[in-house]
N, C-alpha and C positions, 0 to 999 in steps of 0.2 A: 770806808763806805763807798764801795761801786769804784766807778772809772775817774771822779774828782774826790776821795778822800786824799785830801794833800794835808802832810800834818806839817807843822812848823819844826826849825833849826831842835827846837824843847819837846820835841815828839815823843822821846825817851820818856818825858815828865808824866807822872799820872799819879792823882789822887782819890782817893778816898773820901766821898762823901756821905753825908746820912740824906733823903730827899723828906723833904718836909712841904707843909702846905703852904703858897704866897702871906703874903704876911698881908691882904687884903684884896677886895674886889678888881678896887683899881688897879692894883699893881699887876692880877690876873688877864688884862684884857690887854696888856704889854704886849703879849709873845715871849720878854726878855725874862733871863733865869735869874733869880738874886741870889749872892752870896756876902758875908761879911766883908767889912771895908777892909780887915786886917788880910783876909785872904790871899795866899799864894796863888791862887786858882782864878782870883777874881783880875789879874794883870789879863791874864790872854781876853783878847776882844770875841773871841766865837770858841764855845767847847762841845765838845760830842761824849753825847751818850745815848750808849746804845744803837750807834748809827745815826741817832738824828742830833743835828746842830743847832744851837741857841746861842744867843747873843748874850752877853753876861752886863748884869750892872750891878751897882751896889747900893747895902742900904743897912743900915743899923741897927733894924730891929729882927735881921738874922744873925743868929749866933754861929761862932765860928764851927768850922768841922760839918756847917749845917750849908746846903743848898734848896731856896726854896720853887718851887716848881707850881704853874694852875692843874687844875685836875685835868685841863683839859692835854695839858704838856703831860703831864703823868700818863695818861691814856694811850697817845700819839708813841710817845717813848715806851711803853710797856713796862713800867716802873709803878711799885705799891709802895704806898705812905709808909714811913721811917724804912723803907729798904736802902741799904747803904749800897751806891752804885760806883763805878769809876769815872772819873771823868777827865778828860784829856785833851789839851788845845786842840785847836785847828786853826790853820791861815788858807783863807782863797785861793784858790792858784789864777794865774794870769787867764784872762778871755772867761771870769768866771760869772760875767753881768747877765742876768737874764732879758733877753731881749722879746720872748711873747711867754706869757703863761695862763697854761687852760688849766680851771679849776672848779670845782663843782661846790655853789653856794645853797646854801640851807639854811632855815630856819631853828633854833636851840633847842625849839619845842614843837613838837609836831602842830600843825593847823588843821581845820576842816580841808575834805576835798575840794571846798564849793566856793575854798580862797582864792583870791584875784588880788598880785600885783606885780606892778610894770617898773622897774630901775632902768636909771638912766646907765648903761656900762659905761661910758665917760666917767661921770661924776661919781661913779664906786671905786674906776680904778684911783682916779685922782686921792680921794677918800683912804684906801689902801694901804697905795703909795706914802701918803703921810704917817700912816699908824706906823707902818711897817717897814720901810725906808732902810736899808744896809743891814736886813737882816736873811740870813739864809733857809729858804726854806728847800722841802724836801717832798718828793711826792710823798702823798697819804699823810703829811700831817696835818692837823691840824688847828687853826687858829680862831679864837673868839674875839668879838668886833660889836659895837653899837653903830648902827647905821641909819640915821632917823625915826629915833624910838624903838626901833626894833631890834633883838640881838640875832646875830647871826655865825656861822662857823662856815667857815673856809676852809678848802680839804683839794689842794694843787695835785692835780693828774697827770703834769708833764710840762716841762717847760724846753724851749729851744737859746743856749746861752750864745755868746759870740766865738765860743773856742770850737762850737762845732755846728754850726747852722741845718746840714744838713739833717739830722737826724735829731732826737728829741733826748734829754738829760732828764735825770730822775732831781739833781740839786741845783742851784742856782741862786745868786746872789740880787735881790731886790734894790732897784736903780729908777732914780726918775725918769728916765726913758723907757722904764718897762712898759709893753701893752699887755693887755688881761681881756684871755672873753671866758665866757662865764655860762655855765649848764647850770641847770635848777639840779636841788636836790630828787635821788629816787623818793615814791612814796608821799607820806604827809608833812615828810619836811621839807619839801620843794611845791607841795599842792601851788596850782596856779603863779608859781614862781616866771616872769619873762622877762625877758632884757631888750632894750633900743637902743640904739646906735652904737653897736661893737664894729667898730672900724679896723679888725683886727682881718687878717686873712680867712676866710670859712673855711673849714672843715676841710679835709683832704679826699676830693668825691673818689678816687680812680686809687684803687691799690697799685699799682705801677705810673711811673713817672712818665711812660713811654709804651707804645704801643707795637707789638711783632702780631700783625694779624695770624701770618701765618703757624707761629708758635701754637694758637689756639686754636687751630684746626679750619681758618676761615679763610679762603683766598678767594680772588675776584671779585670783591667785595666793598672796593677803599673807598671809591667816590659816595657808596653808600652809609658805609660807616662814616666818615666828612660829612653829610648831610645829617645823619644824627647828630653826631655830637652840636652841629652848630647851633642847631635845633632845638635838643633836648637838653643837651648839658651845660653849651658856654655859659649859660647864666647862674646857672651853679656852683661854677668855678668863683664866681665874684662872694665877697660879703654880702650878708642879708641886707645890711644900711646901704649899700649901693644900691643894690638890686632895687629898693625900696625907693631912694632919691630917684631913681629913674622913671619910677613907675611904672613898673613893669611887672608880670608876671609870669613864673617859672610857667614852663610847657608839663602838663600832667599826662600827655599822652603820645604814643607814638603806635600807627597802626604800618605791620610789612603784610607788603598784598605782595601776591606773583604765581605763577605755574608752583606743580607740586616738586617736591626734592633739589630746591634751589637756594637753602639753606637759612629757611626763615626761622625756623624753632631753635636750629646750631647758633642764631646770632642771639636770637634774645636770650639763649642761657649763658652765652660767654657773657655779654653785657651783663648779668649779672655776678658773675661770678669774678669781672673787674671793677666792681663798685666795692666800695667800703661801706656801705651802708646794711641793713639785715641783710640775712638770708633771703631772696630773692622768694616770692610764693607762686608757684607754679599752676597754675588749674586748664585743666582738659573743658574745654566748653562745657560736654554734656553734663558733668559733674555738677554742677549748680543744681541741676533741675532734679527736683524730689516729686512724688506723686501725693506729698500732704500739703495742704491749700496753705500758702506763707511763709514753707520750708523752701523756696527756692529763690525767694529774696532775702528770706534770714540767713541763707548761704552767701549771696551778697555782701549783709552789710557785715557780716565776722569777717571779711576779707580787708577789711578796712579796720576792724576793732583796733586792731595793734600800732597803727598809724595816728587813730585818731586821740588813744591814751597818750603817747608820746610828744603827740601835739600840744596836746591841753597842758601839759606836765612843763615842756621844755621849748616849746614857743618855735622860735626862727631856728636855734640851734639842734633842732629833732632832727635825727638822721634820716635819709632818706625810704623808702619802702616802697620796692620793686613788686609788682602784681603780673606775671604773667601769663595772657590767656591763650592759649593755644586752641585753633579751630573757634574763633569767636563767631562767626558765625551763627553757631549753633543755638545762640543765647539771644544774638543780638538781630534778629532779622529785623527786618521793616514792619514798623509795627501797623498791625490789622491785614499782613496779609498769611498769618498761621491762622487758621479755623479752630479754635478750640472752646470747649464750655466755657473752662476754667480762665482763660484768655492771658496765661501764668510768662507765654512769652513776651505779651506787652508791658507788663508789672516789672518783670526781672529787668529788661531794657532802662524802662523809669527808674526802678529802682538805682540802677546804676549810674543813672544818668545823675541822678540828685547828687549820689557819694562823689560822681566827680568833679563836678561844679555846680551843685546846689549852693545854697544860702549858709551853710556851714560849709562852705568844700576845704578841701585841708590841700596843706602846700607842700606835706613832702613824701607825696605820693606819686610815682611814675608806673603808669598803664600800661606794657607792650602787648598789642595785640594782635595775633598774627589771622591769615586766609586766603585761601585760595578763591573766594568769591566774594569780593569786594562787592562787586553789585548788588547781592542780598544784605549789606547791611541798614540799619536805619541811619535816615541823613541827620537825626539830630546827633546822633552818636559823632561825626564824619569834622562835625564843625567845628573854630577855634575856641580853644580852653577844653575840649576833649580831647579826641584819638585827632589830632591838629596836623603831626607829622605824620605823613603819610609818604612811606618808601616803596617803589618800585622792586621788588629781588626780584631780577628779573634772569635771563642767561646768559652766562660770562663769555665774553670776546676774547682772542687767542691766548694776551697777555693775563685773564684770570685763570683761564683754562690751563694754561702751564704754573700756575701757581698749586689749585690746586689735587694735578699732577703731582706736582713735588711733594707736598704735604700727603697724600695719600702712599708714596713711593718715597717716604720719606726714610722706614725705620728700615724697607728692605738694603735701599743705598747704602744708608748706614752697617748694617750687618752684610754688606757684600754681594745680598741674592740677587741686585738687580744688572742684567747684565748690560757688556759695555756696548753693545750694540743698539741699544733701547735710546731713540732720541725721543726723547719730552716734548721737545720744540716742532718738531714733527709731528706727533701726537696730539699736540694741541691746535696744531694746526686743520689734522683731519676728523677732531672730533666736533666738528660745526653743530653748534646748541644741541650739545649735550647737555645736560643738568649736570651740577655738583651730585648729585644722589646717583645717576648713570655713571659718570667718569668715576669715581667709586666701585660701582659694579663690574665697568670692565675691570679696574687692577683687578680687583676678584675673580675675573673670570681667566686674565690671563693666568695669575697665580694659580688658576685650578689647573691648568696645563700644565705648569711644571711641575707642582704636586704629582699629578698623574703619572709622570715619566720616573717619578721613583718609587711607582707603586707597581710591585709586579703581583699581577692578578692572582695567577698562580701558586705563589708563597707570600702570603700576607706578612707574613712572620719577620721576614725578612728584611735584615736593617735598614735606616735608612740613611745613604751617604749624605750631611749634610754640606760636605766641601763641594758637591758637585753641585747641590741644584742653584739653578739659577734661571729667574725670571726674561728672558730675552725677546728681541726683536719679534720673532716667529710668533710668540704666544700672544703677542697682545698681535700680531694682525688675526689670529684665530679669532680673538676677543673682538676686534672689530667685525665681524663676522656673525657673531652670538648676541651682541648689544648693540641693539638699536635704540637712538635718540626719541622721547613720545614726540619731540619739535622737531624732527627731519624729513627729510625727504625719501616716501614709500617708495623706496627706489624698485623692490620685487613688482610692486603693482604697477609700477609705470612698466617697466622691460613686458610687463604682461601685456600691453598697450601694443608691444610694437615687436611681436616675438617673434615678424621675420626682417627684422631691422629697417628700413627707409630705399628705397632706392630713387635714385635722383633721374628721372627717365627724359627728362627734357630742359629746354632753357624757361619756359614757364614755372617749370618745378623748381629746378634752382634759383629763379629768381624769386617765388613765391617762401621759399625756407631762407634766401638773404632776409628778407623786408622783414620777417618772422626773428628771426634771430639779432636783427637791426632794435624792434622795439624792445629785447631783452640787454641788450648794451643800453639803450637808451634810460631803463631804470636803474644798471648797472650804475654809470657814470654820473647821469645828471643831475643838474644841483638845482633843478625846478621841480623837475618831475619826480613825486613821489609814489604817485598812481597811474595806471596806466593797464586800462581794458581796453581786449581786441575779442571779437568774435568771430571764427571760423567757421564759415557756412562752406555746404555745399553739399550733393547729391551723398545718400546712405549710403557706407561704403566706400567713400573718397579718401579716406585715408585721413581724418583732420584728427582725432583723437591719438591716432600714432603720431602724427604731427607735434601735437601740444606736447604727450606724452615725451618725446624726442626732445625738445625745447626745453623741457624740465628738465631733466639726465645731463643734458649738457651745457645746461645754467651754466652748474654749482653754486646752482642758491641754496642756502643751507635747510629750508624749509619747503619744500614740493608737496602739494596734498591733491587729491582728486575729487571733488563733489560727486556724484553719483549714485542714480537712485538705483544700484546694486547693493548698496549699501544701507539702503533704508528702506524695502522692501515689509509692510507693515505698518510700518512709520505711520503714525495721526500727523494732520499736517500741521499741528502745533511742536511735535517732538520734529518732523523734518525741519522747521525754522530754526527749533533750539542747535541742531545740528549745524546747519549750515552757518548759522550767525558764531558757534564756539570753532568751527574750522578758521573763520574771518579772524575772528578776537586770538586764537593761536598764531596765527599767522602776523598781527599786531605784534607782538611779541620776539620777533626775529628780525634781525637788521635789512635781509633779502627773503622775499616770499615769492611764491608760484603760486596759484591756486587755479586749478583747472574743471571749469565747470561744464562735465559732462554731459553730453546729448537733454537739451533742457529743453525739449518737450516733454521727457519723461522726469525730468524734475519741478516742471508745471502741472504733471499730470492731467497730460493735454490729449483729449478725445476729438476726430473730426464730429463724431455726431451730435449735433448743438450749437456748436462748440461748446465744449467745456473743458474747464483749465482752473489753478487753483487761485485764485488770486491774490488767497494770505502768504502764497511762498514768491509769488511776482513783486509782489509791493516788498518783500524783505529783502530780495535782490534786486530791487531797483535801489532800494537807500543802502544796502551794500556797496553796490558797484560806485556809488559819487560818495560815498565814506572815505575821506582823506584817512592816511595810516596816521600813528604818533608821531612825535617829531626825531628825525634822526631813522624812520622805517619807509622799507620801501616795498610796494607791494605792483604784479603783475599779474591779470588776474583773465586768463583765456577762456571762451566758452567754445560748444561744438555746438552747432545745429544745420538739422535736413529740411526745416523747414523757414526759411527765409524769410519769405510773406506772411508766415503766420508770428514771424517775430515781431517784423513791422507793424501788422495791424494790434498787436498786444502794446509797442509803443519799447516795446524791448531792444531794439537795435538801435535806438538813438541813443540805449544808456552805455554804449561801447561808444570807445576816443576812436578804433578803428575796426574796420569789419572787410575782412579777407575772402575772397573766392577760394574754395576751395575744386578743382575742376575734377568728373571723369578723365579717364584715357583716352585718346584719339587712335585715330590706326597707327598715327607715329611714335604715341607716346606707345601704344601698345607694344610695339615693335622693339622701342629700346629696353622696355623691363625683359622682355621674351629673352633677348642679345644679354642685356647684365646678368641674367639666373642661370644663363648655359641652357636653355630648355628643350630648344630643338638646333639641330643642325646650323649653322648662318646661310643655308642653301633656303632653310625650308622657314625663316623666321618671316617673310614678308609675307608664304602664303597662309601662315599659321594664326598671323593678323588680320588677314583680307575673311577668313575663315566668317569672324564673329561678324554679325550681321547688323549690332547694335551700333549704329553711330557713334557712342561714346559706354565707353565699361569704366565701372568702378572699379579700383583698383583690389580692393579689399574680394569681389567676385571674382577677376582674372586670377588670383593666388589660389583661392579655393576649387578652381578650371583646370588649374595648372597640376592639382596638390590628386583631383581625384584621375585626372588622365596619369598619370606618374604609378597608378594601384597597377601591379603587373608587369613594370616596364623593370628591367635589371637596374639596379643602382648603378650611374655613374652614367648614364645608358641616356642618349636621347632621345624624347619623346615622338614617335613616326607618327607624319601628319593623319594618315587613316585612326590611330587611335584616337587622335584629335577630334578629326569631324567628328567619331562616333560618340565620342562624350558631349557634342556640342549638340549632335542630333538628337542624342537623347531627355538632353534638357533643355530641346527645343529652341536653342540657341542660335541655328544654323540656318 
């Protein structure tokens, strides 16, 4: 029988018996088999039949030839009254003591649903132990027993012996050292059956002993997955009786908040699918809500139905039951700020709220629920003994980023296609906050590249060499090129900022772009400074937004964004708030920020006549700008403005750390941009300067001076001061 059927030296031996009924009650509630005193059969201490073993005794009022058997051993054994069966010693083998056994107890005769009782599992195994002492039993059999007035059957699901700890035995030998924990019967023969203080190891939560995130498709991830488990699971690793003496209560809930495609939904289904507990129940927010009045809470509590039977049934020992809500959100807003008749999303909330720590709440039930806007939800939901845990997925830094890399570029490696030229560690170096769902999309996209090149257009037909293709260096830089990060830096939009590059025309300029590029080191390095606004003012056309623009590009902070009201053009100034505040709250989100806030009169929506200006988008960047980032973020955060004094008297420039000049041209600086662009002759660059008549030119108007005297002239060709003056005369410049 299995891996321990060990028969004894007499194994050869085997008899012939007729089975007959115990020769009384008592002798039935033994477990042991009677045969005659005179018996050959009755020498050996344990015999098997039919695969299961019994202990043998003797007794006089069976007759020879005859073995008597309970109905309940008849059963177990699959053996009918007077059938004559074989029966055959058996001796233990060595390491054959059972050292824990899990068995499911029940009642002889089924009870009401509406039974209620509590055993002490101490004092049953103790109990047990005595009945049943040096006898072997076997899974699925099983044994009848009186245990304070009541009778009951014992029916062993697996036990762990000393010959092989790691793994679970179907047979084993009953020792006073054995421990017992104990599941109620299914149905009305375990009705309200529970057990207290099984001091025995709990349940085995995690189908693996040991965790390869990567195996599961999940890299960048550990610190987070470590914060769950410490969270959600260490305490379920313990016994119920401890968990209990501690007084303590398991975590019912764990909410992942973060940016979109950073693998919130991919963790809570692995977590599920390494639990040993049910099948994991997956729900899409919207799906709850029904348009019949009560169908959208009665969707609710069935989400719980199966949890709360197994509870009532099997007490502390009910296995776990994972609820995954995907997009919770949707269900769970803050309640009284949806407008509806029916008011179905404050009900749904409550209703939830009750199943998870109301007055009945049940204990082996685990919530994950995932969103992108954590801010919409209700704060009772948020609190401890609900959605308690609360993880960041946030976007993986270099060493997630090359993890997963690998796991994406895992099965081309494997079959060859990824070429040798392809550095990972590179790659994850240059893909700064990217999501897990984008670094995804580029392999895809470089993959679409090599594809491509053995696809000839012209003969589709045509096979495809699969020895040659190969994924290489070239197509994922194409790929970076196609795939842009939503959390980077608009790098086309800044270059748009500065599309005829910077030129350094004096030592004011270079010293004004040191101090500038001074304060981006400084939020670079510094272990004080996590915030850090400057305002660049200075005459329309000075060049400060190519400035800012320039200073972002050459960060390499992984997150550069623009403010500007080209962008929100329409915008109510409730939707320009929301904007500006989700550019901030993104930028939260990345280890290095830029944020550059564009000519902000036009994003005060500032008129001279009046004055008027918006005040709801001032007071939002006022508590912006002194909003310290999260801990471990560091943000920089540049504005442009032409008008200075109208910042002042708004009370705006006091909310900058620093506030920069930005100056017009001089004749000398005019002189040096003239000399750096090649523009005219070096004969003719002083009187080219002396020309302009303005004391000071913005730089951003000489370029556009420079761009329409140039209509006409031969490329490469220097501009003759006469065509000069006449463009300067003609716009009055002269």
């Amino acid at each position: 029988m299995g891996f321990f059927d060990s028969r004894s030296s007499a194994a050869a031996e085997a008899w012939e018996r007729e089975a007959v009924s115990s020769p009384s009650n008592a002798h039935a509630k033994t477990n042991l088999v009677y045969l005659a005193p005179t018996d050959e059969a009755s020498k050996a201490q344990f015999i098997q039949i039919n695969g299961m073993v019994f202990r043998t005794a003797r007794d006089d009022n069976v007759q020879p030839g005859k073995i008597a058997l309970s109905g309940v051993q008849r059963r177990s054994a699959r053996i009918s009254d007077r059938e004559v069966v074989t029966v055959t010693p058996f001796r233990p083998p060595k390491g054959f003591e059972t050292l824990l056994l899990t068995a499911v107890l029940g009642f002889m005769r089924p009870v009401p649903p509406t039974h209620k009782q509590e055993l002490d599992a101490l004092a049953l195994t103790t109990h047990l132990i005595r009945l049943f002492r040096d006898q072997v039993l076997t899974a699925g059999q099983e044994l009848v027993f009186d245990y304070q007035g009541d009778m009951y059957i014992l029916r062993p699901l697996s036990m762990m012996i000393a010959a092989s700890q790691d793994k679970s035995a179907q047979q084993g030998l009953l020792t006073d050292t054995t421990a017992m924990t104990f599941e109620a019967a299914p149905g009305n023969y375990g009705a309200g059956l529970t057990f207290k203080g099984q001091h025995v190891a709990a349940p085995r939560l995690f189908k693996a002993q040991d965790f390869n995130f990567e195996s599961l498709g999940i890299g960048g991830l550990d610190l987070q997955f470590e914060q769950i488990f410490r969270r959600a699971f260490a305490s379920r690793v313990f016994p119920p009786s401890m968990v209990e003496r501690l007084g303590i209560r398991h975590v019912k809930g764990v909410l992942l908040f973060g940016p979109p495609g950073t693998g919130k939904t991919l963790i809570a289904r692995q977590i599920g699918k390494m639990l040993n507990g049910k099948e994991p129940k997956i729900v899409n927010g919207p799906e709850i809500l029904n348009k019949y009045v009560g169908a959208s809470e009665e969707n609710v509590r069935n989400l719980f139905k199966d949890a709360e039977a197994e509870q009532a049934q099997k007490g502390d020992s009910s296995e776990l039951h994972v609820i995954i809500f995907d997009e919770i959100d949707a269900i769970c807003k803050q309640r009284g700020s949806v407008s509806s008749g029916s008011g179905v999303h404050d009900t749904v909330v409550n209703q939830l709220l009750t199943k998870i720590d109301g007055v009945d709440a049940l204990n082996n039930i685990l919530l994950i629920g995932m969103t992108n806007r954590k801010d919409m939800l209700d704060e009772a939901l948020l609190r401890p003994g609900r959605l308690e845990v609360q993880v960041e997925i946030g976007l993986a830094d270099e060493k997630g980023r090359l993890q997963i890399l690998k796991i994406h570029t895992g099965k081309m490696a494997a079959n060859s296609f990824l070429g040798a030229d392809v550095d990972l560690w590179d790659l994850a170096q240059r893909t700064k906050n990217f999501s897990g769902a984008e670094i995804e999309g580029l392999v895809k996209s470089a993959t679409s590249f090599a594809l491509n090149r053995q696809v000839d257009v012209n003969d589709l037909a045509k096979p495809i060499d699969e020895a040659s293709l190969k994924v290489c260096k070239e197509d994922f830089e194409e790929a970076l090129k196609e795939v842009k990060p939503a959390f980077g830096a608009v790098t086309e939009t800044l270059e748009a900022y500065r599309l005829n590059g910077i030129v350094e025309y004096g030592d004011n300029f270079r010293h004004l772009l040191s101090l500038c590029k001074q304060l981006v080191e400084q939020v670079r390095t510094s272990k004080t400074t996590s915030l850090l606004t400057c305002l660049l003012e200075g005459p329309s056309g000075a060049g400060k937004t190519a400035l800012a623009a320039t200073l972002g590009l050459e960060s390499g902070f992984p997150f550069v964004k623009v403010i500007t009201s080209d962008n929100m053009v329409g915008y109510s100034e409730a939707a320009k708030c929301q904007q500006i505040a989700k550019v901030f709250d993104d930028a939260y989100r990345s280890p290095m920020s830029i944020i550059v806030l564009d000519d902000l009169e036009r994003l005060l929506e500032y008129v001279a006549i009046g004055p008027r200006f918006s005040n709801t988008i001032l007071q939002v960047l006022l508590v912006l700008l002194k909003k310290q980032p999260p801990q471990g973020r560091r943000l920089l955060v540049l504005g442009t403005s032409s008008a200075p004094a109208i910042m002042e008297d708004m009370g705006f420039s006091s909310a900058f750390n620093v506030q920069l000049h930005v100056p017009a041209l001089k004749e000398a600086d005019v002189q040096a941009v003239l000399s750096s662009l090649s523009a005219f002759s070096s004969a003719d660059v002083e009187a080219a300067a002396a020309y302009l008549a303005e004391p000071e030119t913005p730089i951003k108007r000489l370029l556009l001076l420079l761009d329409l005297a140039r209509q006409g002239v031969p490329e490469g060709s220097h501009i003759p001061l006469e065509r000069w003056s006449q463009v300067l005369r003609d716009l009055s410049l002269q």
